[in-house]
N, C-alpha and C positions, 0 to 999 in steps of 0.2 A: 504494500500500500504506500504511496508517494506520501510526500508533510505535505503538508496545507501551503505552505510557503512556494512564492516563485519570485524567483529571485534576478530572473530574464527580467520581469517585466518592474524589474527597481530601478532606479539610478547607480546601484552598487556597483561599481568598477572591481572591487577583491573582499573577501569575507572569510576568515580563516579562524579556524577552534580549534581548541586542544581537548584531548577525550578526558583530562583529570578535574575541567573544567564543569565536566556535564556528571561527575562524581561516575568516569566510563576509566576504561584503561588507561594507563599511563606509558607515555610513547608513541600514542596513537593520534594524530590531526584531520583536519580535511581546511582546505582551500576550496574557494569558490573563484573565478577569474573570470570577467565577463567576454563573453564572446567577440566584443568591438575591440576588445585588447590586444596588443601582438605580444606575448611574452618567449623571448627565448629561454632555452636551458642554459641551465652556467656552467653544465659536464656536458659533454657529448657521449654517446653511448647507451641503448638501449633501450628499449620501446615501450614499456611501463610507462603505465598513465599519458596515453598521447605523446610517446616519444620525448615526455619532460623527464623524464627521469631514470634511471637503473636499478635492478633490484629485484628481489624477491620481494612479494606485497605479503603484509603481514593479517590476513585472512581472518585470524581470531579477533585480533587486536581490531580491524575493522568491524566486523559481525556486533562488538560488544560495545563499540562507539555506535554504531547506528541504535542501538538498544535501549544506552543511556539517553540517547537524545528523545527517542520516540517518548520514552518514560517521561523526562522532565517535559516536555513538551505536551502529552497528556496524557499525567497521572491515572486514571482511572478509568482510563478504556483504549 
């Protein structure tokens, strides 16, 4: 199920969280970067996340940030 939020249709140019923030894992973030933006990588190498980045994605550590969020965002259902 999507959040309620869209964030296309904001003025938000970047919006970034940390998962110890949403009482989720620790080590865990997400970035938001609006479409109209050009941003490069500052390593080269590797096709994670749209080519920004290298890496093994940390699979749990995301699962249990999307979790926290859903939770703080609404408690009770």
């Amino acid at each position: 199920m999507p959040l309620p939020y869209r964030f296309a249709k904001t003025k938000l140019h970047f919006l970034s969280g940390a998962g110890h923030k949403f009482h989720g894992p620790k080590g865990v973030g997400f970035i938001y970067i609006n479409s109209d933006i050009k941003v490069d990588p500052l390593i080269d190498g590797g096709s994670q996340e749209r080519n920004m980045r290298g890496g093994t994605e940390n699979l749990y550590g995301i699962v249990g940030l999307e979790k926290s969020i859903r939770i703080g965002l609404c408690p009770y259902g």
